[in-house]
VOGU-3710 file (C-alpha; in Angstrom, 3 decimals, decimal comma):
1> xxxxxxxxxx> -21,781/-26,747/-48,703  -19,233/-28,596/-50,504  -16,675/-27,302/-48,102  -18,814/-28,622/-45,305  -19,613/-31,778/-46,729  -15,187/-31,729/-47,409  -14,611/-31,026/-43,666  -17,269/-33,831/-42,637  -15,298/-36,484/-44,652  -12,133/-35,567/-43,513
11> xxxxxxxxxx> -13,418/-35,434/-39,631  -14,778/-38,866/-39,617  -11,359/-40,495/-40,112  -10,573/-38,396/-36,845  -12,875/-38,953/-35,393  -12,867/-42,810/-34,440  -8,785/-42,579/-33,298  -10,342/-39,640/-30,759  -13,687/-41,972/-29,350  -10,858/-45,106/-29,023
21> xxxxxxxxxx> -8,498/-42,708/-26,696  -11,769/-41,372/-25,062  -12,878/-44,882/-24,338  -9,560/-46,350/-23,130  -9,609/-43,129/-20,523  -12,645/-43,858/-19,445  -11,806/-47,569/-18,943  -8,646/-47,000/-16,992  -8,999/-47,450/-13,272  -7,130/-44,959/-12,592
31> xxxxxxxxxx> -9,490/-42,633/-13,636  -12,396/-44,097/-11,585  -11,037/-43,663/-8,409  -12,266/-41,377/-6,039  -12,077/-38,270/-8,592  -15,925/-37,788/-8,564  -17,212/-38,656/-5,668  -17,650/-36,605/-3,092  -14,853/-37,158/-0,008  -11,949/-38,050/-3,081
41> xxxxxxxxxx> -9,064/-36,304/-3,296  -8,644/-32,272/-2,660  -6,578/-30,431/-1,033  -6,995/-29,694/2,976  -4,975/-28,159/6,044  -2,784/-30,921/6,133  -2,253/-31,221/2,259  1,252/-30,426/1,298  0,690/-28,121/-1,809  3,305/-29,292/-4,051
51> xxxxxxxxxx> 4,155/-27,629/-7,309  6,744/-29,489/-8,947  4,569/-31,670/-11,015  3,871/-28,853/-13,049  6,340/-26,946/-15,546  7,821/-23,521/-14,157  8,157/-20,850/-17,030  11,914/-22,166/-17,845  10,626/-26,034/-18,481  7,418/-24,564/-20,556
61> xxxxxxxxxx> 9,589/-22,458/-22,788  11,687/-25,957/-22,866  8,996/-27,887/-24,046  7,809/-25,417/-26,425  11,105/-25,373/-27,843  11,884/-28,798/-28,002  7,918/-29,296/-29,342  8,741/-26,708/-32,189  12,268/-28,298/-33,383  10,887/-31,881/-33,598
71> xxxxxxxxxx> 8,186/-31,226/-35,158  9,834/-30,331/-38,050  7,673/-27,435/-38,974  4,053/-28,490/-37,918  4,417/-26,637/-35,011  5,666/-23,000/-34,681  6,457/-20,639/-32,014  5,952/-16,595/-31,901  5,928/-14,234/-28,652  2,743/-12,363/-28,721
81> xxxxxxxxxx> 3,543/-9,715/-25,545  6,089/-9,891/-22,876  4,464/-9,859/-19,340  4,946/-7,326/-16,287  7,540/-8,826/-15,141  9,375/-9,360/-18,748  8,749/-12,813/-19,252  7,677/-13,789/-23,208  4,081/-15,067/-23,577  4,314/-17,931/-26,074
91> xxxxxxxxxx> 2,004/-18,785/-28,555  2,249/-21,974/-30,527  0,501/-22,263/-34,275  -0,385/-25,808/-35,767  -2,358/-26,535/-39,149  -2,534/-24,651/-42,565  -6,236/-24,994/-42,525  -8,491/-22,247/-43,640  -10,568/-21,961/-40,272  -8,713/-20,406/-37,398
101> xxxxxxxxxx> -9,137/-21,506/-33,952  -7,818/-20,696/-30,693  -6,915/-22,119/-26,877  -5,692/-20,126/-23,707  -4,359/-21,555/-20,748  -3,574/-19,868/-17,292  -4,694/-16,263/-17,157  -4,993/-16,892/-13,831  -2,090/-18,097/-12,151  -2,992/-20,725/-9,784
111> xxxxxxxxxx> -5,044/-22,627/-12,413  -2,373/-24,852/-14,375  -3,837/-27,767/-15,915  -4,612/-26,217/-19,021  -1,375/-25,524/-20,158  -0,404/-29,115/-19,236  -3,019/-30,091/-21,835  -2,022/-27,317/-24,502  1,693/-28,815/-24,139  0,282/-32,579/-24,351
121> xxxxxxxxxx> -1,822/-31,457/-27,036  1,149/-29,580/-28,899  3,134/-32,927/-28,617  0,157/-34,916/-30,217  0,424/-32,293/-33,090  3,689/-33,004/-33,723  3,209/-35,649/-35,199  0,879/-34,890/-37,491  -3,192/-35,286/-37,576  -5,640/-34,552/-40,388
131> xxxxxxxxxx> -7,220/-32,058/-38,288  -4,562/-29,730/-39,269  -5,117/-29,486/-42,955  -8,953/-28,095/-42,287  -8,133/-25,701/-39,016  -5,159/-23,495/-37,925  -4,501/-24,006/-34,420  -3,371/-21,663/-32,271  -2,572/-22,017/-28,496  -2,176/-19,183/-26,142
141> xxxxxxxxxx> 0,146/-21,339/-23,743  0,543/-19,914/-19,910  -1,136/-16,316/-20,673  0,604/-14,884/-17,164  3,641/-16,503/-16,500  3,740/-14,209/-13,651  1,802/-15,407/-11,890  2,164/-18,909/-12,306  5,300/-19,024/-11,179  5,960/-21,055/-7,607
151> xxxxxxxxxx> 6,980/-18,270/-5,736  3,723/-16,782/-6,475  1,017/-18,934/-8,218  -1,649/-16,419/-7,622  -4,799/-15,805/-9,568  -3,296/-12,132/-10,263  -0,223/-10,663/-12,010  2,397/-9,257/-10,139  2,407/-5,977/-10,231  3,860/-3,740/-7,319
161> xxxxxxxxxx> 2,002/-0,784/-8,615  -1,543/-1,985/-8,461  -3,836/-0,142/-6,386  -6,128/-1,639/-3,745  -9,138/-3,402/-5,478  -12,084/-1,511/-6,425  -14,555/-2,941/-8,987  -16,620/0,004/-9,335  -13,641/2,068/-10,522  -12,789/-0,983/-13,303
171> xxxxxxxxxx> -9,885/-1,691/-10,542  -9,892/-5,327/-10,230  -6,894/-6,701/-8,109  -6,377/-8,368/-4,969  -8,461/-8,387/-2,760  -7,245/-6,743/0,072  -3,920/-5,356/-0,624  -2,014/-2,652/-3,094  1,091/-3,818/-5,319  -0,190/-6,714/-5,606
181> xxxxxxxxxx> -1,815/-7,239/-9,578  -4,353/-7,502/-11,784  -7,001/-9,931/-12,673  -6,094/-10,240/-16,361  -9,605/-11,234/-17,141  -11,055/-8,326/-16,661  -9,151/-6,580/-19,065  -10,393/-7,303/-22,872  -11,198/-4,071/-23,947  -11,057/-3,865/-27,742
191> xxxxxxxxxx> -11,549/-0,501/-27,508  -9,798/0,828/-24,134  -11,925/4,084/-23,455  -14,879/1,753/-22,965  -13,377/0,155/-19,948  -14,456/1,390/-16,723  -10,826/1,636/-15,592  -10,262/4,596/-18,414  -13,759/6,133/-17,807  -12,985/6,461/-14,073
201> xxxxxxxxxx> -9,011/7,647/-14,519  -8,553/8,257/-18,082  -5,492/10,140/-16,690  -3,856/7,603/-14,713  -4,616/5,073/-17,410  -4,910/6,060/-20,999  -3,508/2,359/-21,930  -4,224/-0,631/-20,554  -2,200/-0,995/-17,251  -2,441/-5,350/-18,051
211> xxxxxxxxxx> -0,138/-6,279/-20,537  -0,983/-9,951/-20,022  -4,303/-9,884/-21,260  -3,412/-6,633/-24,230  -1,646/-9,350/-25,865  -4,242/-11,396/-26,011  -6,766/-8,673/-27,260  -4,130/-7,795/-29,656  -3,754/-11,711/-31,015  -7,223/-12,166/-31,239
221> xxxxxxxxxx> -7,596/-8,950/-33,618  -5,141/-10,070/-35,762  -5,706/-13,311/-36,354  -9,777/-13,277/-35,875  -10,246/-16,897/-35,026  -13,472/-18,842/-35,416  -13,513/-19,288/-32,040  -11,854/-19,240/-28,541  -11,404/-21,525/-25,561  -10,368/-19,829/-22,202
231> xxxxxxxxxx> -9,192/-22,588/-20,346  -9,246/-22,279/-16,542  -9,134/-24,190/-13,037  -12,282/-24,148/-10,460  -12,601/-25,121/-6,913  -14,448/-28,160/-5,940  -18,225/-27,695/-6,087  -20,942/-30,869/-5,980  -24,295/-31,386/-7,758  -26,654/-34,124/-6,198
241> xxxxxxxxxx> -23,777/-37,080/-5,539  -21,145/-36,044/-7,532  -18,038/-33,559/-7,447  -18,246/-31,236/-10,720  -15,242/-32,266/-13,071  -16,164/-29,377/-15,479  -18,078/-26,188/-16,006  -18,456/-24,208/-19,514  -20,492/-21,267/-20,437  -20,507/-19,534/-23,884
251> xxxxxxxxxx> -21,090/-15,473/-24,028  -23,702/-13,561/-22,706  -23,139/-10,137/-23,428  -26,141/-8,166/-25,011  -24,224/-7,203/-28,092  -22,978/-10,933/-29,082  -24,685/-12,099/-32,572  -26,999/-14,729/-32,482  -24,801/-16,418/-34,831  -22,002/-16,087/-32,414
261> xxxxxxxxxx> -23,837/-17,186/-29,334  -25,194/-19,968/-31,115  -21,955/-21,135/-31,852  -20,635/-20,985/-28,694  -23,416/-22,965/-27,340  -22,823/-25,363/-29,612  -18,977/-25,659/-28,609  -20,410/-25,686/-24,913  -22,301/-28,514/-25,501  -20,055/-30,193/-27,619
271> xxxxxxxxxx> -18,215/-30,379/-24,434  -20,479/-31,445/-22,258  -21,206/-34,640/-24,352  -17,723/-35,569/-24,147  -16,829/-35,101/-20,724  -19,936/-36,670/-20,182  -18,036/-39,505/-21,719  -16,266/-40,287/-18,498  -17,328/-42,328/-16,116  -16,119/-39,966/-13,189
281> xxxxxxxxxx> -17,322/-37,240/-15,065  -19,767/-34,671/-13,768  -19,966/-30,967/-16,375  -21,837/-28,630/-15,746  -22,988/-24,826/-16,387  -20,208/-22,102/-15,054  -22,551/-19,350/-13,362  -21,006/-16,602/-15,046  -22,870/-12,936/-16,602  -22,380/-10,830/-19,064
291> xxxxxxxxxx> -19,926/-8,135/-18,209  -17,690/-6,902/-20,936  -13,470/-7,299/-19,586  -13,618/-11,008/-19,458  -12,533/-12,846/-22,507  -15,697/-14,901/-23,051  -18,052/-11,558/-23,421  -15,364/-9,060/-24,492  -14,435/-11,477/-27,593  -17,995/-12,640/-28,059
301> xxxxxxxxxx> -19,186/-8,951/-29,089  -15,670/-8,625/-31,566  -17,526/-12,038/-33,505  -15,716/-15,000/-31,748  -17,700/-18,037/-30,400  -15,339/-17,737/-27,298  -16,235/-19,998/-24,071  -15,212/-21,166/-20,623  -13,951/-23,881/-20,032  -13,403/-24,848/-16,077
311> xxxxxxxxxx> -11,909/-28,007/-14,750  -12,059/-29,048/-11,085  -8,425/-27,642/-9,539  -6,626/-26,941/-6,778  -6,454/-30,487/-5,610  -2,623/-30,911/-5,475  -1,159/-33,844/-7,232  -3,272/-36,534/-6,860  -5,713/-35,262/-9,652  -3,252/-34,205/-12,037
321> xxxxxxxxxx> -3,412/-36,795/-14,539  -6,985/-37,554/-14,923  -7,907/-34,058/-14,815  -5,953/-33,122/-17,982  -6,846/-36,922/-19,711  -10,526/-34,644/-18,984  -9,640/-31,394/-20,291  -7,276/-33,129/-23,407  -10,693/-35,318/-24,438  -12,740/-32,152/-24,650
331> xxxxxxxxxx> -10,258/-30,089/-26,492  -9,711/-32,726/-29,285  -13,325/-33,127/-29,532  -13,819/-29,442/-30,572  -10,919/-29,364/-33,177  -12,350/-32,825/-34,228  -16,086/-31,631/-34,753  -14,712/-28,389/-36,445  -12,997/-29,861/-38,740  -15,252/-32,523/-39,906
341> xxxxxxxxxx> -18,442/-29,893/-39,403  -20,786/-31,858/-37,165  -19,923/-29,077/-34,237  -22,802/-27,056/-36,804  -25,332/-29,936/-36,586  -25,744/-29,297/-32,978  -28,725/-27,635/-31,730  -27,539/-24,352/-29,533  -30,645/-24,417/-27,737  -29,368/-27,731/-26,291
351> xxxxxxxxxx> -27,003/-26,200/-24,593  -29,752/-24,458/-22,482  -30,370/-28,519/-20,701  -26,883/-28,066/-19,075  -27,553/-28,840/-15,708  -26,609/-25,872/-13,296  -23,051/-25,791/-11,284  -23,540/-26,728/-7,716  -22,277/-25,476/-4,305  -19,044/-25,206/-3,107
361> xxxxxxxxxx> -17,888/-28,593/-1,512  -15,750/-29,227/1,573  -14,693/-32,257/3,143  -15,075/-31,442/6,775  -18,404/-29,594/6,428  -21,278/-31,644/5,309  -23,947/-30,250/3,296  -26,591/-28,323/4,455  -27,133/-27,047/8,078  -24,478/-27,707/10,409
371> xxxxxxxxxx> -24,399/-27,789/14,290  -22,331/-24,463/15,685  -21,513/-26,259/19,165  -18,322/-26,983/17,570  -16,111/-24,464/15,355  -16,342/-24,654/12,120  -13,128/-23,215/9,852  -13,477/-20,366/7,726  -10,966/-17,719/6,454  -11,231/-13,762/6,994
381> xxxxxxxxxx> -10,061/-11,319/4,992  -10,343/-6,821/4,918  -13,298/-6,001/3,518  -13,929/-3,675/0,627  -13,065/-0,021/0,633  -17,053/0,290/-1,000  -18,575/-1,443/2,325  -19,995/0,934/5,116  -18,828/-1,193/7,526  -15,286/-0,667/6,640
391> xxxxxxxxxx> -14,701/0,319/9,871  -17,035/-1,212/12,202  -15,133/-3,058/14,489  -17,934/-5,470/15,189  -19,625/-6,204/11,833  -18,742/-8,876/9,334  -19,899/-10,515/6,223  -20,157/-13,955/5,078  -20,112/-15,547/1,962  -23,876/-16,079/0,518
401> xxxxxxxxxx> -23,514/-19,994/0,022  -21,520/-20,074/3,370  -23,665/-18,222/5,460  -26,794/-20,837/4,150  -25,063/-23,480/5,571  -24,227/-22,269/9,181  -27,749/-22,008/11,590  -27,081/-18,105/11,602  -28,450/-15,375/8,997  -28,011/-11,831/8,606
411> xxxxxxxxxx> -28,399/-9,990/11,798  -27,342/-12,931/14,184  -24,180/-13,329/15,486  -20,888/-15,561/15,436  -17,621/-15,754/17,392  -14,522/-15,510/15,015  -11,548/-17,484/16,779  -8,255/-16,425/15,429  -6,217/-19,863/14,721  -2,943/-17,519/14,876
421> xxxxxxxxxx> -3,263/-16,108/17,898  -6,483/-17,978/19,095  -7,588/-14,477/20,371  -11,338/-15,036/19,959  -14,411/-11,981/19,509  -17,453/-11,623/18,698  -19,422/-9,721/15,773  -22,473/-9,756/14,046  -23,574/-10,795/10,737  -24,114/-7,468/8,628
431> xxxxxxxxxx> -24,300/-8,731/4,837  -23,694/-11,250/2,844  -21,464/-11,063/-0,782  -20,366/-13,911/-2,957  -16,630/-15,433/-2,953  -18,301/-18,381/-4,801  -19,108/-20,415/-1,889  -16,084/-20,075/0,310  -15,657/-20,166/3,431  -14,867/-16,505/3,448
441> xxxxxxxxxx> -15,998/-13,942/6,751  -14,855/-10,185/5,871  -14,465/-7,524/8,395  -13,308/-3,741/8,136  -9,754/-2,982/8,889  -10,114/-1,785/12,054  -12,317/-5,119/12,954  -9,568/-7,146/11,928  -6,705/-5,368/14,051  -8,966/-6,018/17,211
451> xxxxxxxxxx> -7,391/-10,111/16,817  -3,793/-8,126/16,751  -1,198/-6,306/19,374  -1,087/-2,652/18,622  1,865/-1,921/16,106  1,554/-5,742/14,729  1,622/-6,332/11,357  -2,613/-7,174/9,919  -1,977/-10,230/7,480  -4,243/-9,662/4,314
461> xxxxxxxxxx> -6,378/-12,943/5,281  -6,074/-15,447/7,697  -7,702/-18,954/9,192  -10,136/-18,622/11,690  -12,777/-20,561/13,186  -16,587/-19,568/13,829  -19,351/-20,531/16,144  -22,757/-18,896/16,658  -23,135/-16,892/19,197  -26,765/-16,593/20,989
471> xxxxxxxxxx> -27,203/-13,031/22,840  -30,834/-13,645/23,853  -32,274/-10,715/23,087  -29,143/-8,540/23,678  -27,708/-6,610/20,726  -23,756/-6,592/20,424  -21,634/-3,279/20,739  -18,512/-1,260/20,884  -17,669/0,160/24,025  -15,181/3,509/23,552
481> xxxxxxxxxx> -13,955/6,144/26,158  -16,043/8,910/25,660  -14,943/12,477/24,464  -13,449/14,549/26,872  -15,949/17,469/26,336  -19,243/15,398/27,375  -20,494/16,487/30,779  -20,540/12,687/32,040  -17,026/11,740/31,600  -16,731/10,918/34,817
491> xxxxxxxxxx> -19,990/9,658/35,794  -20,398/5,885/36,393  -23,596/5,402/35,063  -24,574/7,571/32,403  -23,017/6,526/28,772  -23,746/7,930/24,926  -25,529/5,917/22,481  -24,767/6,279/18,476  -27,875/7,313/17,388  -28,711/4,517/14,499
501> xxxxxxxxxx> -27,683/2,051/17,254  -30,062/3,603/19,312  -32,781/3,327/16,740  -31,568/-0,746/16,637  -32,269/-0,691/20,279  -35,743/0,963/20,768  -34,103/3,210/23,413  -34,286/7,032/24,091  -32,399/9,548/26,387  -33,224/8,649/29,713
511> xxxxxxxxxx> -33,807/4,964/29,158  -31,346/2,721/31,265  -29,070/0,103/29,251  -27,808/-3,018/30,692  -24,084/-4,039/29,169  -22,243/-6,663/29,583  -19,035/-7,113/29,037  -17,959/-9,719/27,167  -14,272/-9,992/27,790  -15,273/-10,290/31,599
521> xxxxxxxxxx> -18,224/-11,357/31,609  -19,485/-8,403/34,278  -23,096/-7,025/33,874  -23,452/-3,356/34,404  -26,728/-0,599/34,228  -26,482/2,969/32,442  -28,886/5,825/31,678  -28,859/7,066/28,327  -27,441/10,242/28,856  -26,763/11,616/25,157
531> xxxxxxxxxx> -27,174/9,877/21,406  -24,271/10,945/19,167  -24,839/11,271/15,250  -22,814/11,019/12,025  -21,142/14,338/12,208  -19,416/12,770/15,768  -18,598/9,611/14,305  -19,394/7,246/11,581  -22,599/5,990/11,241  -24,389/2,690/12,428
541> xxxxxxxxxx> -21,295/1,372/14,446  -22,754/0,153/17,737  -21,199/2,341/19,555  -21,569/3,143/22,909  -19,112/5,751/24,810  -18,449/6,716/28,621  -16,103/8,070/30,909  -13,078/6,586/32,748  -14,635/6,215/35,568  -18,408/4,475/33,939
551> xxxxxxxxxx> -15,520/1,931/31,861  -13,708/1,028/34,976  -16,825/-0,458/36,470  -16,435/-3,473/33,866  -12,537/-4,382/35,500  -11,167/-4,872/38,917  -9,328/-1,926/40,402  -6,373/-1,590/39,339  -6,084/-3,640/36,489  -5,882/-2,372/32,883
561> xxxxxxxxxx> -8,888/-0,467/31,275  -8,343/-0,897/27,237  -9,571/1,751/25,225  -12,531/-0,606/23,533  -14,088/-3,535/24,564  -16,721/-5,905/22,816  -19,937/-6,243/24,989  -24,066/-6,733/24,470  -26,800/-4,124/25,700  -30,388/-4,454/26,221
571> xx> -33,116/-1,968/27,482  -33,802/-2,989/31,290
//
């Protein structure tokens, strides 16, 4: 108590210097411009993403440097791992306080603010602040200098060998490449055989394969802080009028204390009240779970308060400023309300009024149902190795939030327009998954090498542009040359039906089919000669198969009969 009451005294003298910068920000023009209001700045097509506004890992280490020698001892420096590529990962310790506390900035790559604010905040400490005789502060500054650097600024490590992406094996890396790297937040094991990585290949990987985020496991068990802020960057996303400036969640795991949740919610909502603060403003509640891996959850069930902290990114240079005047306000309120105790006098369950993160936002698509007479722009990427429709060359899926917005649902159909090569085909809406509201479409592999020339490279992801597609009551399928052992190879009107497809279609052996094709446009009638099963090919494609001489009736003579084609049947 008297300690509290100590920390309480001490804190109010803070305290008023911290509510005079927050007001002053708030008061600034600057930062009332067209931050938080939906159709301000973000980046678009014809945004030039420009980097050099923030520090590259020579400048940080720079800074840090020249941050440590003038403060004349306030602020140290220590390397707490060395990353993949053999760059240092700096930590910077402020305060001889009893309590320790601790920041993170840029696990993920592409999201740089934070350590912008650490180094501002660093600066600040530098010169001294009564906070730092109640905490210690420690701050985790660029966590995978990777891949942050411009050549890369990616959300993973760079690690050539990473294996292709597979979450139910613990493998979380790109998405649609090997030798790519890791998503360091999903490796916080404490203990390593828990993870699902070592349950899966305990061979492969008896350590952890991330050394990124081992240092931070490693830091964090040594040092045991009070709690732990993992600062990161979030795309634009918009409840009622407003663009979200901020999202935090506290941890959720099963195994956290109630003392340690409760804390966190009470850091959480510290937060919110001061962003809240701003006038442009808008925090909210990240929609995150409970899975262990990730920082928040992993640390939460080791005893530390540790939360999320999310700022709006990825909106070039335009933003820079006011977004890390935002995230700087916030972080000095939690040392501030630490130090002086009133973070305690919260009540957790406030946290719980939060209001919810809203959907993804994007300039040139307005909210809610849009018209599909013109194309709207999306992005496509490989899908999966888990998804059945791997390699259906006529089946995609859309993003949950992005699929609500389009006039189509699960079982129509859109046309996918290559902006590359504006080659343009048609598929059908198989599933949904959840890329947090972007404008993602997924396809197999083999789906996604219908757009290129045989032998041409398959980027990972593309842009593209989709439309619905109305077939009327036709269903859409994969034409294929038949097998050269089927009886009707050469018949013109008899073709093979995949047997699920068949199901799809209400049709039988000796019902007629009419396709058309869609890359001429030429209608044609077939009896269902045969139905072909799993053991003959993979299951629930849409496939239909005939002979030479049955494909040829879909082209003029003499011109080129491709090996597949993309047309629509219906029972006459």
């Amino acid at each position: 108590m008297r300690r509290r009451n100590a920390l309480r005294t001490i804190g109010g003298l803070v305290l008023s210097g911290t509510l005079a910068t927050t007001a002053s920000a708030a008061s600034d023009p600057s930062m009332n411009d067209r931050q938080g209001t939906p159709g301000g700045p973000w980046l678009t097509e014809e945004t030039e993403r420009r980097l050099d506004g923030f520090l590259d890992y020579e400048q940080l280490v720079d800074h840090l440097t020249q941050i440590e020698r003038s403060s004349q001892g306030t602020v140290s420096l220590r390397t707490i791992g060395t990353s993949n590529q053999g760059r240092e990962i700096y930590m910077a310790t402020a305060g001889s306080g009893d309590t320790d506390v601790m920041l993170c900035s840029q696990q993920h790559g592409h999201e740089p603010t934070g350590t912008e604010t650490l180094v501002r905040l660093l600066k600040r400490f530098s010169s001294g602040t009564d906070v730092l005789d109640e905490l210690t502060v420690h701050a985790i500054v660029r966590a995978n200098p990777d891949g942050s650097e411009p050549d890369v600024f990616s959300r993973f490590t760079v690690d050539e060998r990473a294996p292709l992406r597979d979450p139910d094996a613990g493998i979380y890396t790109e998405y649609s490449r090997t030798g790519g790297g890791w998503d360091p937040n999903r490796y916080h094991w404490f203990d390593w055989e828990d993870s699902g990585l070592y349950q899966t290949y305990p061979d492969t990987y008896p350590a952890n394969p991330v050394p990124e985020a081992q240092a931070i496991v490693d830091i964090v068990d040594e040092i045991e802080p009070l709690w732990f802020v993992d600062m990161h960057n979030q795309l634009s996303y918009v409840t009622d009028d407003d663009l979200v400036t901020n999202s935090v969640l506290w941890p959720l795991h099963d195994e956290v204390s109630e003392e340690t949740q409760a804390l966190g919610k009470q850091l959480c909502r510290l937060a919110y009240d001061e962003a809240s603060r701003f006038g442009n403003a808008t925090p909210t509640k990240f929609p995150g779970g409970g899975s262990l891996g990730t920082a928040r959850n992993s640390q939460g069930v080791e005893g530390v308060a540790s939360i999320l902290l999310e700022s709006r990114g990825h909106v070039g240079q335009r933003s820079k400023g006011q977004l890390i005047r935002n995230e700087l306000a916030i972080v000095e309120a939690l040392l501030e309300a630490t130090a002086d105790g009133s973070v305690f006098e919260i009540d957790p369950a406030l946290a719980d009024d939060i209001p919810e993160r809203g959907d993804r936002y994007h300039q040139d698509l307005p909210r809610g149902t849009v018209s599909m007479d013109d194309w709207v722009l999306s992005q496509v990427s490989s899908a999966q190795l888990e998804w059945e429709m791997l390699n259906d060359v006529v089946a995609v899926s859309v993003d949950e939030r992005f699929l609500e917005r389009l006039p189509v649902s699960i079982g129509d159909n859109l046309l996918v327009r290559n902006r590359v090569n504006d080659q343009t085909r048609p598929f059908y809406v198989a599933r949904t998954h959840d890329d947090g509201g972007a404008r993602m479409i997924r396809t197999g592999l083999n789906g996604r090498r219908r757009f290129y020339a045989d032998g041409e490279d398959v980027p990972s992801q593309w842009d593209a542009e989709v439309r619905g597609l109305d077939l009327e009551g036709w269903s859409l399928a994969e034409i294929r040359l038949g097998q050269s052992d089927w009886d009707f190879t050469g018949d013109y009107d008899r073709c093979g039906v995949e047997e699920s497809f068949a199901e799809v279609l209400s049709a039988a052996v000796g019902d007629e089919l009419v396709i058309a094709n869609h890359d001429t446009g030429r209608e044609r009638t077939f009896e269902i000669a045969m139905t072909y099963g799993p053991d003959e090919v993979d299951n629930g494609e849409r496939r239909i198969r005939m002979g030479f001489a049955g494909r040829s009736r879909f082209y003029e003579t003499g011109e080129s009969v491709p090996s597949e084609f993309v047309g629509q049947a219906k029972l006459v």
